[in-house]
C-alpha positions as protocol buffer text, in pm:
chain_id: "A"
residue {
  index: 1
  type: UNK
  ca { x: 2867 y: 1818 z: 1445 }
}
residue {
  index: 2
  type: UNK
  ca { x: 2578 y: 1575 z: 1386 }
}
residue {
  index: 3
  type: UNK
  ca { x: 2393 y: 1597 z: 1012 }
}
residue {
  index: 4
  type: UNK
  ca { x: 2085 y: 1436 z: 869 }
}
residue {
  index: 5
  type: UNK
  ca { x: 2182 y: 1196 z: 584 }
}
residue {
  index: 6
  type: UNK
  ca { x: 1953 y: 1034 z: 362 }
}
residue {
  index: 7
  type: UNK
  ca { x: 1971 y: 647 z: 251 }
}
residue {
  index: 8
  type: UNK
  ca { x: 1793 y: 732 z: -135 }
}
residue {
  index: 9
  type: UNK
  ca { x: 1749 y: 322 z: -123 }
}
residue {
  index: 10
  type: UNK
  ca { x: 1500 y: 296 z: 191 }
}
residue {
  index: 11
  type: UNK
  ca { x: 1378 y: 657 z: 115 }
}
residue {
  index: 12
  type: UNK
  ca { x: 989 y: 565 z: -96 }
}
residue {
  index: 13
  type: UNK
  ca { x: 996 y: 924 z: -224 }
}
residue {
  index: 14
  type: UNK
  ca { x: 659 y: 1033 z: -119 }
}
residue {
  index: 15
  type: UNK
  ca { x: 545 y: 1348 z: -230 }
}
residue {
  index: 16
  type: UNK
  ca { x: 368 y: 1392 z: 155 }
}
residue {
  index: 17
  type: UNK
  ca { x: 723 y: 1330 z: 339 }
}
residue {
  index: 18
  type: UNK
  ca { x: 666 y: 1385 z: 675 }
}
residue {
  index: 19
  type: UNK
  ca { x: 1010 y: 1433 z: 757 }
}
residue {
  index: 20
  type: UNK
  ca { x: 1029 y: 1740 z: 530 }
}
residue {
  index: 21
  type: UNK
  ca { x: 745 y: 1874 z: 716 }
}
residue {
  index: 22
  type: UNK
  ca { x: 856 y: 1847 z: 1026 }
}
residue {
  index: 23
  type: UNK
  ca { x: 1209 y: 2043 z: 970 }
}
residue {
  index: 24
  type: UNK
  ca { x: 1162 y: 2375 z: 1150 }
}
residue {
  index: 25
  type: UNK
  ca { x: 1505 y: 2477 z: 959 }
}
residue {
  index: 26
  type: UNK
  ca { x: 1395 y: 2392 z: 590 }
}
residue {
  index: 27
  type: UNK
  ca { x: 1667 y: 2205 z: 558 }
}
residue {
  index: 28
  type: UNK
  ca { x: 1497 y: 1860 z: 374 }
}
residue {
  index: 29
  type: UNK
  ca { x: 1332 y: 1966 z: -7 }
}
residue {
  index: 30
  type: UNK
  ca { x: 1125 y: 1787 z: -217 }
}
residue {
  index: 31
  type: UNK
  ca { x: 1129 y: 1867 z: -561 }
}
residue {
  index: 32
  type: UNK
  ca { x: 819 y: 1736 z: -734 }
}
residue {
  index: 33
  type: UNK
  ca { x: 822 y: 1714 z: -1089 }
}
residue {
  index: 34
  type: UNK
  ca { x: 514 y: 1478 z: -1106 }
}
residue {
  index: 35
  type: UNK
  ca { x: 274 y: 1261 z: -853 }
}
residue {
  index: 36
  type: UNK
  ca { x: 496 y: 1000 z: -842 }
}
residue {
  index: 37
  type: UNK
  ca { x: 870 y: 1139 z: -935 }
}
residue {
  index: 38
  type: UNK
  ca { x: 988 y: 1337 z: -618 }
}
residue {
  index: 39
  type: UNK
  ca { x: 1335 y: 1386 z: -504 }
}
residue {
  index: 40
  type: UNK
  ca { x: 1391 y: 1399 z: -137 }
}
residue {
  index: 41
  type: UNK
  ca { x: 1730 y: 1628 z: -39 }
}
residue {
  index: 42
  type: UNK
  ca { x: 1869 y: 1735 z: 277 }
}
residue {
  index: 43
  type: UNK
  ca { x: 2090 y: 2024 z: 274 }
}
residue {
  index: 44
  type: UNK
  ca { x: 2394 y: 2013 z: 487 }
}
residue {
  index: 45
  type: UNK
  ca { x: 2447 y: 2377 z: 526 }
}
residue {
  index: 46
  type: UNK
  ca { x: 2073 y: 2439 z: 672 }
}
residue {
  index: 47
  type: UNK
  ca { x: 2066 y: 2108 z: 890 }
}
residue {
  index: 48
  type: UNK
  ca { x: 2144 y: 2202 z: 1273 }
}
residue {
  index: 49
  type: UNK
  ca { x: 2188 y: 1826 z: 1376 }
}
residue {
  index: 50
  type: UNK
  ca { x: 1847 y: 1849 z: 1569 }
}
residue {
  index: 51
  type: UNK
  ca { x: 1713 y: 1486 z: 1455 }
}
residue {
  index: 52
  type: UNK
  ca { x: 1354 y: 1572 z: 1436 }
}
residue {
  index: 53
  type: UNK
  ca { x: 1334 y: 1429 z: 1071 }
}
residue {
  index: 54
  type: UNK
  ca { x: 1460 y: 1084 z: 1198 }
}
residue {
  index: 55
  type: UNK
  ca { x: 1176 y: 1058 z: 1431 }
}
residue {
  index: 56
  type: UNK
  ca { x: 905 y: 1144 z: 1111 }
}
residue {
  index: 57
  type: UNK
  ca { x: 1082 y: 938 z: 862 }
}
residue {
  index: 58
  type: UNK
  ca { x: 840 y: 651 z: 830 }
}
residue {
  index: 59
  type: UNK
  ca { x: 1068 y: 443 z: 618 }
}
residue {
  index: 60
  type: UNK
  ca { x: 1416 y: 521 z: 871 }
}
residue {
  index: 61
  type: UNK
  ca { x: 1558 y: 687 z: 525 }
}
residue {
  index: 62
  type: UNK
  ca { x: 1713 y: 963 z: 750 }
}
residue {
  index: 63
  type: UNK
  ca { x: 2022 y: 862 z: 1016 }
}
residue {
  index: 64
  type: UNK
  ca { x: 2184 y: 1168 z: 1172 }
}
residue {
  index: 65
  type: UNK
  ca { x: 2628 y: 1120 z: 1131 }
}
residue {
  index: 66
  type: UNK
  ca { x: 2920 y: 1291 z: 1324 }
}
residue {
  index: 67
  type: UNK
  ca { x: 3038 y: 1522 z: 1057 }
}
């Protein structure tokens, strides 16, 4: 089964990620803990392989793997 995997290097962290938006399945988070310190996660139990997020991701942070 296919999963959404982050790169945290290409990945700028913005606290307006489309891609977390556009994840019908909640499955990407970002925890904000100021303006400009926001952790992006995926969460490999919600992800259903879709590959929405890949098409949002503005930076190409998010590749979809055979699990």
């Amino acid at each position: 089964m296919r999963k959404a995997v982050l790169d945290k290097e290409m990945c700028d962290r913005s606290p307006f990620c489309p891609a977390s938006r556009s994840c019908k399945f909640g499955a990407i988070k970002r925890n904000v803990r100021g303006f400009f310190d926001v952790e992006i996660v995926i969460d490999k139990e919600k992800c259903t392989g879709c590959g929405v997020c890949t098409r949002f991701c503005p930076q190409g942070a998010i590749k979809m793997v055979e699990e």
